[in-house]
N, C-alpha and C positions, 0 to 999 in steps of 0.2 A: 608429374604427368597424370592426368584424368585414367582410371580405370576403364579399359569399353569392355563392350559387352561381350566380348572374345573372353577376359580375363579371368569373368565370374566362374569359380570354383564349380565344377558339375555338380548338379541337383541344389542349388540355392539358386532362387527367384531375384532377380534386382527386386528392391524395395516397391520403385513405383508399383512394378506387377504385381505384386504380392497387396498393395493401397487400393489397386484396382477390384481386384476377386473381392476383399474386403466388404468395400464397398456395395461391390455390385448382390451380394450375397445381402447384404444389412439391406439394400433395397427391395429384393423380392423377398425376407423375412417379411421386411414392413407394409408391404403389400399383403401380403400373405393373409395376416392378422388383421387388417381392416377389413379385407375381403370375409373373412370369416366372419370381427365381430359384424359385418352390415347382413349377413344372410344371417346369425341368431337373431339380430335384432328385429328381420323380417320376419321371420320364423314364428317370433314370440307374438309380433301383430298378429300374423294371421294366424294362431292360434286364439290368440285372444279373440278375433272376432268370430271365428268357426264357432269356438264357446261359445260365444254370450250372442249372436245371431237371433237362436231361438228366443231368449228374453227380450231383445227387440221387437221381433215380429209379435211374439204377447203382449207386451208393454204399448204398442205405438197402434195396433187395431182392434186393442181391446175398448178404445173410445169411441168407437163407431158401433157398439153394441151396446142396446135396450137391454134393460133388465128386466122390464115387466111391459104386458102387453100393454099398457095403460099409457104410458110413455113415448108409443109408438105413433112415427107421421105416418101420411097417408102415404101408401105406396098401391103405384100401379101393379106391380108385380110382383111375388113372392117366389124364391126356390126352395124347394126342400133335399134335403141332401136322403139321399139311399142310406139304406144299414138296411141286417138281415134280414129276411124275412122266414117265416116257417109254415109257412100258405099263402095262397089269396087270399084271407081275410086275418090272417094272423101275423101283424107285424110284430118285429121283434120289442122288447121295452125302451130300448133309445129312439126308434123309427115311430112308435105309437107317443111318444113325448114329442117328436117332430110334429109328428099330423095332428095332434090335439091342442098344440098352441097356431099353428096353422086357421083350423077349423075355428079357432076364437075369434082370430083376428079378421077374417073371413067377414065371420056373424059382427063383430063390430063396426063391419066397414072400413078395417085400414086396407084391407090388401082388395086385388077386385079378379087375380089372376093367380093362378097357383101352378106350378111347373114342379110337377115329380119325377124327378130325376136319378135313376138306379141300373142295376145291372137288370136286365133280360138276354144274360148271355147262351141260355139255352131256353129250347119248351119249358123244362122241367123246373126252372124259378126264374120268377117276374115279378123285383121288387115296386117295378113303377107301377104294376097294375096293384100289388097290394095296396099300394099307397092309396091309388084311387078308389077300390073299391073302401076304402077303411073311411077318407074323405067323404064320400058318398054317404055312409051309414052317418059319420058325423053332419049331412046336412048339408053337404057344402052341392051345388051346382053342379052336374056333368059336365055343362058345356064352360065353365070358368076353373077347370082342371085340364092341364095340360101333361099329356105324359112324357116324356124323355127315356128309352130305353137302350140308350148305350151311355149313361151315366155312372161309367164304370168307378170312378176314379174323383175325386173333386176338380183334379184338372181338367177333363173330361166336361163334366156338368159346367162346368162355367166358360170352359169355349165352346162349346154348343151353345149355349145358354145366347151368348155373342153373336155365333156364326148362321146359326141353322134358327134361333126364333126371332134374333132380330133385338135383344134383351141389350139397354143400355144402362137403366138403372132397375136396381133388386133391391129385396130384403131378405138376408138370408136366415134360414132359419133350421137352426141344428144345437147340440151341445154344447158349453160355456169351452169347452178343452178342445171343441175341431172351429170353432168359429172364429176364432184369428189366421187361421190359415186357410180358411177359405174366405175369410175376406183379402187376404195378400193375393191369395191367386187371380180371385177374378178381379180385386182392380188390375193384377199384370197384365190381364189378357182384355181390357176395355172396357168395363164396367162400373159404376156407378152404384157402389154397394155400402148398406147400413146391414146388421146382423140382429137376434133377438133370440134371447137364451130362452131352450127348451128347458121345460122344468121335469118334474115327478118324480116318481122313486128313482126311478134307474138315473137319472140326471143328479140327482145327490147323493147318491150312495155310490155311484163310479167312476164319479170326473177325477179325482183323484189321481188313479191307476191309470185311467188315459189321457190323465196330463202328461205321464211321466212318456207315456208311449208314442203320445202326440209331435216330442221332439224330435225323433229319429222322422218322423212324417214331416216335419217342418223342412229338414235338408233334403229329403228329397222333393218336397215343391220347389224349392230353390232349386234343383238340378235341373229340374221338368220345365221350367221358367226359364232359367239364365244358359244352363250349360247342352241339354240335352235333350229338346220339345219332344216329347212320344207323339206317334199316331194314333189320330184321332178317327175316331169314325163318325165322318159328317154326310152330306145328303144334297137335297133341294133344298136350300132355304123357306120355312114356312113361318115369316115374321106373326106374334101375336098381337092381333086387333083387340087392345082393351077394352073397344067401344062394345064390341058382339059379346 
């Protein structure tokens, strides 16, 4: 006669039950494990790409920058990016490499429109009006200088640049170490952009140092872009008439 399950000795499992836990155990182990190796394996992507990110954004808009003014197409419009100033006539050595290849391109007729773009976040400094007034001594037109005084930020200057003057395509013009990220930006935000590397002392004796610094600025345009837009401070739109 068959054993039933009355019979089993207390505290032994029939076999089946004991085939079941087995089982059922080897199944969420082997879950387990794949679940896991698929999140390292995520993990290690996006690591990899959080890395090397910055070497893209260098890599893939470092082709849409001039090296010399000579080189340069006709553009209706130039922007110049802000950096310090230490007066109204005393811009700092990266901002005076800005304005003096600016001022070239000017006098040779590629650009016809020039938009300086900086912080005026108090009375007390006013990089867009250094700009102009330094423009000015350099020859350039009053009325073919356009100032931008909430250009706090590169995000900043290029959607204003968009929103408030009406700027579809530019040439931007700044340091060889910020001018891939500010061409990523303002193509993000609608623009039609070529870049042209500021030369002179301070442009070769420090791109270096803010390449390295420049990285950490690369993730946060990516943030400012994809995950987190800040507020901007915009206006009445005043589109610029090339023609005037």
């Amino acid at each position: 006669m068959s054993r039933s399950w009355q019979n089993v000795p207390q505290g032994v499992e029939p076999k089946s039950k004991k085939s079941m836990v087995h089982t059922t155990v080897r199944l969420i182990s082997s879950v387990l494990q794949r679940m896991i190796q698929i999140i390292l394996i995520a993990s290690f992507f996006t690591l990899v790409l959080i890395v090397t990110f910055p070497l893209f954004v260098y890599y893939e808009y470092r082709q849409k920058i001039y090296v010399d003014s000579d080189s340069v197409e006709q553009h209706d419009i130039a922007i110049v990016f802000g950096a310090a100033a230490y007066g109204l006539d005393l811009p700092s050595p990266p901002l005076k490499d800005r304005l003096e290849v600016a001022a070239k391109l000017y006098h040779d007729g590629k650009i016809k429109k020039i938009i300086v773009s900086g912080d005026n976040s108090s009375e007390y400094y006013n990089e867009p009006l250094t700009m102009f007034n330094t423009l000015v001594k350099l020859e350039v037109n009053e009325k073919d200088i356009v100032q931008d005084p909430a250009g706090f930020r590169t995000y900043d200057t290029c959607v204003r640049a968009k929103k408030i003057f009406g700027v579809d395509k530019a040439l931007l013009v700044s340091q060889g170490y910020h001018l891939p990220r500010a061409i990523f930006t303002c193509q993000a935000v609608g623009i039609e952009v070529t870049g042209i590397y500021s030369t002179g002392d301070f442009s070769t004796y420090y791109n270096r140092w803010y390449s390295v610094r420049e990285i950490l600025a690369i993730y946060n345009a990516f943030a400012d872009i994809y995950l987190s837009p800040p507020q901007v401070v915009l206006g009445e739109p005043t589109p610029i008439d090339v023609n005037q």
